[in-house]
C-alpha positions in Angstrom: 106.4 -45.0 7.0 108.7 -48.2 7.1 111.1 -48.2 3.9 110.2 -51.4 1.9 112.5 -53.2 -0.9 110.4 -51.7 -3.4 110.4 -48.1 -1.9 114.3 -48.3 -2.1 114.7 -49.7 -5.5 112.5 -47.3 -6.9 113.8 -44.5 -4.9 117.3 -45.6 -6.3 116.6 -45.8 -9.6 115.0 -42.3 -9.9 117.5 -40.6 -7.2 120.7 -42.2 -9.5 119.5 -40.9 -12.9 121.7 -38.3 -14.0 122.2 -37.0 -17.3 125.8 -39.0 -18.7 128.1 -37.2 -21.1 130.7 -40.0 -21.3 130.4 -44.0 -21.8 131.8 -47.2 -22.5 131.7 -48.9 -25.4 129.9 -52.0 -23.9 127.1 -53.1 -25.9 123.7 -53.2 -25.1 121.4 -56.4 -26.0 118.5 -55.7 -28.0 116.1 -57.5 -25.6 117.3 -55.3 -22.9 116.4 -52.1 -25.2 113.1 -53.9 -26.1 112.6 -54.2 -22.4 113.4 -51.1 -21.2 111.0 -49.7 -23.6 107.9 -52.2 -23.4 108.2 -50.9 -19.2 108.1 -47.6 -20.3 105.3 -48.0 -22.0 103.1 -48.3 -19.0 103.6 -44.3 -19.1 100.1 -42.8 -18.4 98.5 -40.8 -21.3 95.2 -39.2 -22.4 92.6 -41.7 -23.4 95.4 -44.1 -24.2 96.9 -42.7 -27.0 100.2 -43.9 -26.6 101.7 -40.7 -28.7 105.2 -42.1 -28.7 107.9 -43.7 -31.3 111.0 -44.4 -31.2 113.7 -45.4 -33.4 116.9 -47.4 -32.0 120.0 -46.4 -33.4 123.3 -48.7 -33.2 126.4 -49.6 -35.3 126.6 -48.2 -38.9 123.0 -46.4 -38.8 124.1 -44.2 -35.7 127.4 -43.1 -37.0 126.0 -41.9 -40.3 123.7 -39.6 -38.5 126.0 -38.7 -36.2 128.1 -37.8 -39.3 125.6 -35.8 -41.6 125.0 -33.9 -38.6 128.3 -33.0 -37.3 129.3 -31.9 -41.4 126.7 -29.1 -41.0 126.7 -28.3 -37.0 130.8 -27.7 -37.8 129.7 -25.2 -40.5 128.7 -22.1 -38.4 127.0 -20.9 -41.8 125.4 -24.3 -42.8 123.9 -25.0 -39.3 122.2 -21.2 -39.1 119.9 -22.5 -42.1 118.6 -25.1 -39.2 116.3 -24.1 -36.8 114.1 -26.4 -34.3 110.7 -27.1 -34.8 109.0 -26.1 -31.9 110.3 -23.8 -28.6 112.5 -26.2 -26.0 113.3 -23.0 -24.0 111.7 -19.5 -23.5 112.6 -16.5 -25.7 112.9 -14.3 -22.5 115.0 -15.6 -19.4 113.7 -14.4 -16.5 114.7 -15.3 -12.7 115.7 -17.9 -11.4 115.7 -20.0 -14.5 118.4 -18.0 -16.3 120.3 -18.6 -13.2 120.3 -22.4 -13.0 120.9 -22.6 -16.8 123.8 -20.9 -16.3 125.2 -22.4 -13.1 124.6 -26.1 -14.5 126.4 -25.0 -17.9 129.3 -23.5 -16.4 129.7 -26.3 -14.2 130.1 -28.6 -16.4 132.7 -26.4 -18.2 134.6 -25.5 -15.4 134.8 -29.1 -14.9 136.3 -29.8 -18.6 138.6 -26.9 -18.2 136.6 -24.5 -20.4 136.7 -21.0 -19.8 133.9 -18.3 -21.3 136.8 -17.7 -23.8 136.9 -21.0 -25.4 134.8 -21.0 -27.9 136.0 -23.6 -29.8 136.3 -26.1 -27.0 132.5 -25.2 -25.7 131.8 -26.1 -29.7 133.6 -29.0 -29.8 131.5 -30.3 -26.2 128.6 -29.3 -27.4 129.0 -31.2 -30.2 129.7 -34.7 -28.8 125.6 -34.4 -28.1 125.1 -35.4 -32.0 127.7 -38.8 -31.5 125.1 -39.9 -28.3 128.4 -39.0 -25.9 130.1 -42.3 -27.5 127.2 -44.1 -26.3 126.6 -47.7 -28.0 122.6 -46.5 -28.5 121.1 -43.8 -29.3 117.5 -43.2 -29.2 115.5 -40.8 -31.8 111.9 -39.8 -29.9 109.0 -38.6 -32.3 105.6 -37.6 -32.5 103.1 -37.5 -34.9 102.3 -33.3 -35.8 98.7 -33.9 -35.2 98.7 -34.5 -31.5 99.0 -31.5 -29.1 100.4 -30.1 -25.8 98.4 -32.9 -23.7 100.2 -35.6 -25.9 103.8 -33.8 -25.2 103.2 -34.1 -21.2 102.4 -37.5 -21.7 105.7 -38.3 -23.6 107.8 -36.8 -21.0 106.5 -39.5 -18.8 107.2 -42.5 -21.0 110.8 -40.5 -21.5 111.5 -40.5 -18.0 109.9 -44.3 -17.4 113.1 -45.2 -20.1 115.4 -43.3 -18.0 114.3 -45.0 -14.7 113.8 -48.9 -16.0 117.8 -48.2 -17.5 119.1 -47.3 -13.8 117.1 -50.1 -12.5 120.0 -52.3 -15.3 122.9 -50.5 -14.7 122.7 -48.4 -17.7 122.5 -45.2 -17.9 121.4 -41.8 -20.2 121.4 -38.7 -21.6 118.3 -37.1 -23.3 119.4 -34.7 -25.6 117.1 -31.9 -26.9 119.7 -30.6 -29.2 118.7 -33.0 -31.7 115.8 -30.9 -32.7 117.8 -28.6 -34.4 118.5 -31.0 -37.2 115.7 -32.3 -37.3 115.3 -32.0 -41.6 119.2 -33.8 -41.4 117.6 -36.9 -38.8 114.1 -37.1 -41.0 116.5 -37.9 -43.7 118.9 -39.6 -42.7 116.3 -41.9 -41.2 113.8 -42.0 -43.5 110.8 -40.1 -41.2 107.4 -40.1 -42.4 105.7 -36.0 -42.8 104.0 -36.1 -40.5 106.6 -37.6 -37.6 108.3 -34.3 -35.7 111.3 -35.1 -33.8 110.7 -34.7 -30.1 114.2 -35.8 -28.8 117.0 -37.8 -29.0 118.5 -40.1 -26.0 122.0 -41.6 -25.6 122.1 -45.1 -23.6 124.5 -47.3 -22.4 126.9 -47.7 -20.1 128.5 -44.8 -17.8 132.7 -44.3 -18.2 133.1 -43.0 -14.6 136.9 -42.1 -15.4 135.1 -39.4 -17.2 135.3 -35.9 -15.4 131.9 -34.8 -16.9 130.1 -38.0 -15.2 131.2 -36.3 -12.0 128.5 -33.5 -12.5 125.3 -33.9 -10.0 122.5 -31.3 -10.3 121.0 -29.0 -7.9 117.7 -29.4 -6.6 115.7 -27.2 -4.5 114.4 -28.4 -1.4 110.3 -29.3 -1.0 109.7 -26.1 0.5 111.0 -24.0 -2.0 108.1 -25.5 -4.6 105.7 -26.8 -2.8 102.8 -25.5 -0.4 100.5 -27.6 1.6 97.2 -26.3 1.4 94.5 -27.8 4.5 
C-alpha cells in the first residue's frame, strides 16, 4: 500500500502521543479546546449515546482543585478515608501485567533519580498528577452512574480521539486515572451533579522537553505477540 498524506498524519498523530509529565506554561485558546473536543466527539458509541462530559479546568478554578486535593493526598491519614469509585486495575497481578507496571514505573523513577527508598520523593511525583503536571488545562471526564460497561468502552474512544486531535496541534497530554481517588474532593470542588461519577482526569498543553520525565517512551509489543490471523 502506497503511504498517502493522510496515512502519515494520522499515523503521526497516534504514533507521537505519549503520556507528558512536564509542560509549559503556554496557554491554550479556548476555541482550540472547543475544537479538539467537538473532533472527538465523532468517537463511535452504542446507539449514539454520546456518554461523555467534560469539564475544562484553567486559571483560578484548576488551582483550587489542585489545592483541596493536594491538602488531603499530603495527609497519609486524611487521603486513606478516599477510595475510588470503581476498579482501574485488578486486585490480583498476574503475568505479564505486573511486569510492565513495574518496568514503566521504575523507569520513570530511575529517570527522576528516585530509588525504591524514596518514599517521599515517589510521593512528591506522584502528586504533581493532582496540579495537571503544571499543565495550563486540565480536563475532568465523567459519566452519568446509570450507564454501563458498553458506555465506558465507548468513552475510552472519545478519550483517545482528544489525545490524537491535540498531537495533530502540537499539544500534548496526560490522562490521569488518579483523579478517581478524590473523586468526593472534585464533585465538590466542582459542583458535580449525583448522579455524574468521575471517570478521569486529563492534563493538556504544551510539552517542556527540558523535562527528563518527557524523555520516557513506552514499550509495545510487537503484532505477533497479540495478534493471530485466523484463515
Amino acid at each position: 500500500m502506497i503511504s498517502t498524506p493522510d496515512q502519515q498524519a494520522v499515523d503521526s498523530a497516534i504514533t507521537s502521543r505519549r503520556s507528558i509529565r512536564a509542560y509549559l506554561p503556554t496557554p491554550v485558546a479556548a476555541e482550540d479546546i472547543a475544537q479538539i473536543l467537538q473532533v472527538a466527539a465523532r468517537a463511535p458509541s452504542g446507539t449514539n449515546t454520546q456518554p461523555w462530559k467534560v469539564y475544562v479546568l484553567q486559571g483560578e478554578r484548576k488551582r483550587a482543585l489542585s489545592s483541596a486535593i493536594l491538602a488531603i493526598h499530603n495527609d497519609p491519614e486524611q487521603a486513606k478515608l478516599h477510595k475510588e469509585e470503581y476498579a482501574y486495575y485488578p486486585s490480583v497481578w498476574v503475568s505479564p501485567f505486573i511486569e510492565r507496571r513495574r518496568k514503566v514505573g521504575w523507569d520513570l523513577y530511575a529517570l527522576l533519580g528516585l530509588t525504591r527508598d524514596n518514599k517521599a520523593g515517589m510521593a512528591a511525583q506522584h502528586g504533581r498528577n493532582y496540579e495537571f503536571f503544571g499543565a495550563p488545562v486540565g480536563l475532568i471526564f465523567t459519566i452519568d452512574r446509570i450507564m454501563e460497561q458498553g458506555s465506558w468502552l465507548d468513552y475510552g474512544m472519545f478519550l483517545q480521539n482528544i489525545m490524537v486531535a491535540a498531537r495533530g496541534r502540537g499539544l500534548d497530554t496526560c490522562p490521569q486515572a488518579a483523579f478517581t481517588q478524590y473523586h468526593q474532593v472534585i464533585g465538590e470542588v466542582l459542583g458535580l451533579p449525583e448522579n455524574e461519577t468521575v471517570v478521569c482526569g486529563m492534563a493538556l498543553g504544551v510539552a517542556d522537553m527540558t523535562k527528563i520525565e518527557n524523555t520516557l517512551i513506552t514499550e509495545r509489543m510487537p503484532v505477533e505477540e497479540f495478534v493471530k490471523f485466523i484463515e
